[in-house]
C-alpha positions as CSV (number, residue, x, y, z in Angstrom):
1,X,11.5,17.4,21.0
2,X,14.2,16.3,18.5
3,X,13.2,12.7,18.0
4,X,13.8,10.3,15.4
5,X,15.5,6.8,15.1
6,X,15.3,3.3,14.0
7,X,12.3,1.1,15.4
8,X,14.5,-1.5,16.2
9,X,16.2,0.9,19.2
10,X,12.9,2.3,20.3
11,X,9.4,0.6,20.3
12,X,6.0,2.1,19.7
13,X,5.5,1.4,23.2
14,X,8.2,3.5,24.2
15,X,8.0,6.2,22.0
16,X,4.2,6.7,23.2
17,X,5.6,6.6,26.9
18,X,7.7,9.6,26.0
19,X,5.3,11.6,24.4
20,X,2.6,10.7,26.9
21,X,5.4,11.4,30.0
22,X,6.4,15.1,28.2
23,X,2.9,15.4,27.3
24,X,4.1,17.0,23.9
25,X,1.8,17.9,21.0
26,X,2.9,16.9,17.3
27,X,3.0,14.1,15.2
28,X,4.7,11.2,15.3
29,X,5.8,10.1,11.5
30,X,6.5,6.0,11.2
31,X,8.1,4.8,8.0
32,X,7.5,0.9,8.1
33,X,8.7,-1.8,5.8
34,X,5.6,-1.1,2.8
35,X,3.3,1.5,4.6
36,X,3.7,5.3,6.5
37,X,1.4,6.0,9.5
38,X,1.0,9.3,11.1
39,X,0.0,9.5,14.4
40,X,-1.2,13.0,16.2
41,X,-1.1,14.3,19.5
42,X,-2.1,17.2,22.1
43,X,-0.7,17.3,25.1
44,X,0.4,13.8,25.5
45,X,-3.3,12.7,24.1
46,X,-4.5,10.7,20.9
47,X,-5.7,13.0,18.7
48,X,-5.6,11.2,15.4
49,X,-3.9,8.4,13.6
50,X,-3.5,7.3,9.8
51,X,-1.9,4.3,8.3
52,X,-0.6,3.9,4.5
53,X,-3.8,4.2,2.0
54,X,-6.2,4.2,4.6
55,X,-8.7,6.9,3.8
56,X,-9.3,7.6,7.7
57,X,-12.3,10.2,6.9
58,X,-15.6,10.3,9.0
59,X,-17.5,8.6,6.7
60,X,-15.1,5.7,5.7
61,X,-14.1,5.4,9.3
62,X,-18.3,5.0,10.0
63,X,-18.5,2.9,7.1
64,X,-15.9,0.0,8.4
65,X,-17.7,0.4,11.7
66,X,-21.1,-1.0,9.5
67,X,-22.5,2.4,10.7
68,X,-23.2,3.4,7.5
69,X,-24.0,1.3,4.3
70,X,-22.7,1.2,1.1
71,X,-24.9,3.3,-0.8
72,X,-25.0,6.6,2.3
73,X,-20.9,6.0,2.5
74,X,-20.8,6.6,-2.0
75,X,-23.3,9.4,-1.9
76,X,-21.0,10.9,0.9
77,X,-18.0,10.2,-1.0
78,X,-19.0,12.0,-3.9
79,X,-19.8,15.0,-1.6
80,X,-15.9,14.9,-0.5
81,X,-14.6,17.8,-1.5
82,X,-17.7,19.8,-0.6
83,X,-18.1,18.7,3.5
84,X,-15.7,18.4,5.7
85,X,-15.5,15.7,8.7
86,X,-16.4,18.1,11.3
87,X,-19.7,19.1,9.0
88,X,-20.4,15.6,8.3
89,X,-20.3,15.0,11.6
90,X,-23.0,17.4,12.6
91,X,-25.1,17.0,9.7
92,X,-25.3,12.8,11.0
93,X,-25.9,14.3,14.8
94,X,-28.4,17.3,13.8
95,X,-30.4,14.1,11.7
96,X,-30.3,12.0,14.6
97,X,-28.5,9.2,13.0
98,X,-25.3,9.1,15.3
99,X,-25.1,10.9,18.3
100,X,-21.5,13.0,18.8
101,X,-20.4,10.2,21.5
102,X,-21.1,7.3,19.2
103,X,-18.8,9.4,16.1
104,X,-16.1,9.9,19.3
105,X,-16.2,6.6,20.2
106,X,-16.1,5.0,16.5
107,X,-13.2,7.3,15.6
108,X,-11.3,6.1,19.4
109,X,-11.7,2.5,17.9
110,X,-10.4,3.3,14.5
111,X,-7.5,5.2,15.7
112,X,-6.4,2.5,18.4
113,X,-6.5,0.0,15.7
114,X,-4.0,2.1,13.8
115,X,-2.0,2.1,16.7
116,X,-2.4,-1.4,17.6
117,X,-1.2,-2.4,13.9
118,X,1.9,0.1,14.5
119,X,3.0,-2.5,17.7
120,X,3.8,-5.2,15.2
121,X,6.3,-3.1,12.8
122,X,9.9,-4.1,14.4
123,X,11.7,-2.4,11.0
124,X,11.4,0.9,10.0
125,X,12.0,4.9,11.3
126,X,10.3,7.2,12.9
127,X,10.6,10.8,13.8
128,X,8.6,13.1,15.8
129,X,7.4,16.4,14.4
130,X,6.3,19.1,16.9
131,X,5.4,21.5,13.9
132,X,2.8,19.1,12.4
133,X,-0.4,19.3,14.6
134,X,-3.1,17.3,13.9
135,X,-5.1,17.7,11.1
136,X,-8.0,21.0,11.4
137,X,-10.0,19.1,8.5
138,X,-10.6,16.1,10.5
139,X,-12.6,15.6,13.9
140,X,-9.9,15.2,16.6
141,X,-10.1,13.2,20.0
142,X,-8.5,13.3,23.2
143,X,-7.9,9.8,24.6
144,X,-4.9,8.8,27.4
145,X,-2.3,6.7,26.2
146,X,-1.6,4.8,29.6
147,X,-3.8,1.7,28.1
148,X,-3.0,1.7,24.9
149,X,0.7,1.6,26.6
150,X,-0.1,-1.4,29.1
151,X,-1.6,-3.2,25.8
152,X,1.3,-2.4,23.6
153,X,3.8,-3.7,26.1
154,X,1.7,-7.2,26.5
155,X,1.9,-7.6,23.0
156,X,5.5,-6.8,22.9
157,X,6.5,-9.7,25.5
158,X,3.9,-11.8,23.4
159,X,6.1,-11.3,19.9
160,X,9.0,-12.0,21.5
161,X,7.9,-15.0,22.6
162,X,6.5,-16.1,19.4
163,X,9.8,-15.2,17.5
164,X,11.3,-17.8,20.0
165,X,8.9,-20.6,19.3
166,X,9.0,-19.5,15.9
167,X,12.4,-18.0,14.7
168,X,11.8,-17.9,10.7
169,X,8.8,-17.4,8.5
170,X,11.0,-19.0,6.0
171,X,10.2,-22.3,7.0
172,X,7.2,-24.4,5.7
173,X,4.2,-26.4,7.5
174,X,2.5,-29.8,6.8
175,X,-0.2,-31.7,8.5
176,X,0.4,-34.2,11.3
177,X,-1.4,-37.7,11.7
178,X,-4.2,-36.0,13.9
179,X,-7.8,-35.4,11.3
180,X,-9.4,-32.2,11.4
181,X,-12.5,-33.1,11.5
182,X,-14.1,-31.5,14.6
183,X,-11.5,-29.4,15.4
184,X,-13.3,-25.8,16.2
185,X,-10.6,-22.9,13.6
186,X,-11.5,-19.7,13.6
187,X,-12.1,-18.0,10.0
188,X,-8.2,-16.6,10.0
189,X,-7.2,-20.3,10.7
190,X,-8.9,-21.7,8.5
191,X,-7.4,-19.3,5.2
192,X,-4.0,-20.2,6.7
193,X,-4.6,-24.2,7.0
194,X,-6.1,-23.7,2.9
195,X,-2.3,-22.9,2.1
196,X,-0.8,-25.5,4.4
197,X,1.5,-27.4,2.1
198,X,6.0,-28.1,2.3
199,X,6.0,-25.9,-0.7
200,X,4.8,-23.1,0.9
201,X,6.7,-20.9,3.4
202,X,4.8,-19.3,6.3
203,X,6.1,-15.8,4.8
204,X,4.2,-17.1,1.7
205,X,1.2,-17.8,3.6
206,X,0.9,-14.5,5.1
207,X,1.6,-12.6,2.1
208,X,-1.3,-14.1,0.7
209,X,-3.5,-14.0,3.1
210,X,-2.0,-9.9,3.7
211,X,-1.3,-11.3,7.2
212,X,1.6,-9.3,9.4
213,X,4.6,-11.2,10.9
214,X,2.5,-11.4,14.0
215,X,-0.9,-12.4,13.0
216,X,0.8,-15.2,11.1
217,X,3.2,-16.3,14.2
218,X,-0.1,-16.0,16.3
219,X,-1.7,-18.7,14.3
220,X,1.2,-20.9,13.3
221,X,1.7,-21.1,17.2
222,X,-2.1,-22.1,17.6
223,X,-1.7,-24.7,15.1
224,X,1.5,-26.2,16.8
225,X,0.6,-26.6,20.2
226,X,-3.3,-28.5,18.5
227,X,-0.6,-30.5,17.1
228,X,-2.0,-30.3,14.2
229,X,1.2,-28.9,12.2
230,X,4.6,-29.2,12.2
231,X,7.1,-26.8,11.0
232,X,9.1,-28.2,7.3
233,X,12.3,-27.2,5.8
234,X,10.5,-26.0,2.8
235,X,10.6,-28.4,-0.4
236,X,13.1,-27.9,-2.6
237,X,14.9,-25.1,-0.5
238,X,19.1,-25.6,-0.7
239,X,21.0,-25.5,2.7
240,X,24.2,-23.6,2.1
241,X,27.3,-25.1,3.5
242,X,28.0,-23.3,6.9
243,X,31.7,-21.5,6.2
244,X,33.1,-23.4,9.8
245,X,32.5,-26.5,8.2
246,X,36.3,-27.5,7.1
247,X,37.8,-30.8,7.6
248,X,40.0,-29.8,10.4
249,X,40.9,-26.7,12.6
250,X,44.3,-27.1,13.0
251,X,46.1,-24.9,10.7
252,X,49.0,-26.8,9.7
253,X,46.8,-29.6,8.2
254,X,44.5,-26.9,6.7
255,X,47.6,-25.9,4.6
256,X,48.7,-29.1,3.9
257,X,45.0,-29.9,2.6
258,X,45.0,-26.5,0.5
259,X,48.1,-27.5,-0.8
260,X,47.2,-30.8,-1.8
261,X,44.1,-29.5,-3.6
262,X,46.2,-27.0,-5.6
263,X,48.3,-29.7,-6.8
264,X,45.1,-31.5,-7.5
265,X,43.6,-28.9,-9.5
266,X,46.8,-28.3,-11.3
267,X,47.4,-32.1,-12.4
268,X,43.4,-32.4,-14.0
C-alpha cells in the first residue's frame, strides 16, 4: 500500500478508513507541525500508537492512568532496560495487582487518546509503511477502528465549524460588561480566562497553556456564546494596506495619478 501525502488532502479519519477497509498491517508515520506519531496496525486493527516524546511503555502508560504511583512507576523505570512490557505485564498479573483485561483496557485508552490528538493536526505528512509492524517489545492490542472513525469524523465537522466562528487565533479577547462571579468554568477555562487580556492573541493563549488549535477554539467558542468575551484586534497589531486599495480603477486616471506623483517626487 504505497501511501503517503499531505494532511491537508487526506484526514486521519480517512486514512484510518482505508487501512481499516483494506485491512492492511503496518504503520502509519505522521509528521505534524512540532511532534511525530506512529501508529500500528494488524489487519485493519489498532495495534499500538505513539506520539512525539511520549514514553508509551506499560508502566508509564499505567502510571498516567493513576494505576500505579510514583514511587512503583521510578523503581520500574530504573528496571527498564532489564523487563520488557510484555514481562512487566505478567509480573503485575502473576502479583494480582492488574488483571490482563484491566492492562488491555488501559493501553486501548492510551492509544485512542493518541489517536484522538492525531484528529486535530490539519498540517503535516504522512506515509504508510507496510514493512514496519508494530513494535515485538511492547504489548500489542487488537481494537476495530469503525468508532474511533465515527468519533474522528464528528470532530472533524466540529473543527470546521469552529474555524468558521473563529477564523484566526491571531486575534485577541477582552471581557464584556457581564461579572463572573457565579458563572460555573471548568479548570481549562479558567487558565484561558487568567490570560484574557487585548495584548494577548488566542495563539498566545494556547501556547502557554500547551493548548492545540482545537482545544483553544473549543473554549474561545464557550466563552463567546456566555457572552462573556468578545474577540479584539489585538493591541498594538498594524493592519497592512490591502494592495486593491487605490484611488481609482480606471486605468487612464491610475496613470495620470502615477504620473503626477513622479513629477511630485521629482520636484521635492
Amino acid at each position: 500500500m504505497a501511501l503517503r501525502g499531505n494532511l491537508r488532502d487526506f484526514t486521519i479519519t480517512q486514512l484510518l478508513n482505508l487501512v481499516n477497509l483494506a485491512q492492511k498491517t503496518g504503520t502509519l508515520v505522521v509528521d505534524g507541525p512540532s511532534e511525530q506519531a506512529y501508529i500500528s496496525f494488524r489487519e485493519g486493527k489498532l495495534a499500538y500508537a505513539r506520539v512525539g516524546q511520549d514514553d508509551g511503555s506499560l508502566a508509564a502508560v499505567l502510571h498516567k492512568a493513576n494505576k500505579l504511583t510514583v514511587n512503583q512507576y521510578r523503581a520500574i523505570v530504573e528496571r527498564a532496560g532489564k523487563i520488557s512490557d510484555k514481562e512487566l505485564g505478567l509480573l503485575l498479573i502473576n502479583a494480582g495487582y492488574l488483571s490482563q483485561e484491566e492492562i488491555l483496557l488501559n493501553l486501548q485508552g492510551y492509544f485512542t487518546e493518541v489517536i484522538r490528538k492525531l484528529f486535530t493536526w490539519v498540517e503535516g505528512f504522512f506515509r504508510f509503511e507496510g514493512d514496519m509492524l508494530p513494535p515485538d517489545d511492547r504489548i500489542n492490542i487488537r481494537l476495530d477502528l469503525e468508532n474511533i472513525i465515527i468519533e474522528g469524523a464528528r470532530q472533524l465537522r466540529e473543527w470546521e465549524q469552529l474555524q468558521d466562528e473563529i477564523p484566526s487565533l491571531d486575534m485577541a479577547l477582552k471581557f464584556t460588561d457581564r461579572p463572573l462571579k457565579n458563572v460555573s468554568l471548568s479548570v481549562e477555562e479558567w487558565r484561558v480566562v487568567s490570560y484574557i487580556n487585548p495584548k494577548n492573541t488566542m495563539k498566545q493563549i494556547a501556547q502557554t497553556n500547551k493548548m492545540n488549535d482545537l482545544e483553544i477554539r473549543r473554549i474561545v467558542y464557550g466563552l463567546l456564546q456566555a457572552g462573556l468575551v468578545e474577540m479584539v484586534r489585538p493591541e498594538g497589531m498594524v493592519i497592512p494596506m490591502s494592495p486593491k486599495t487605490f484611488p481609482t480603477q480606471n486605468k487612464e486616471e491610475q496613470k495620470s495619478l502615477v504620473n503626477r506623483l513622479i513629477g511630485r517626487i521629482r520636484s521635492l
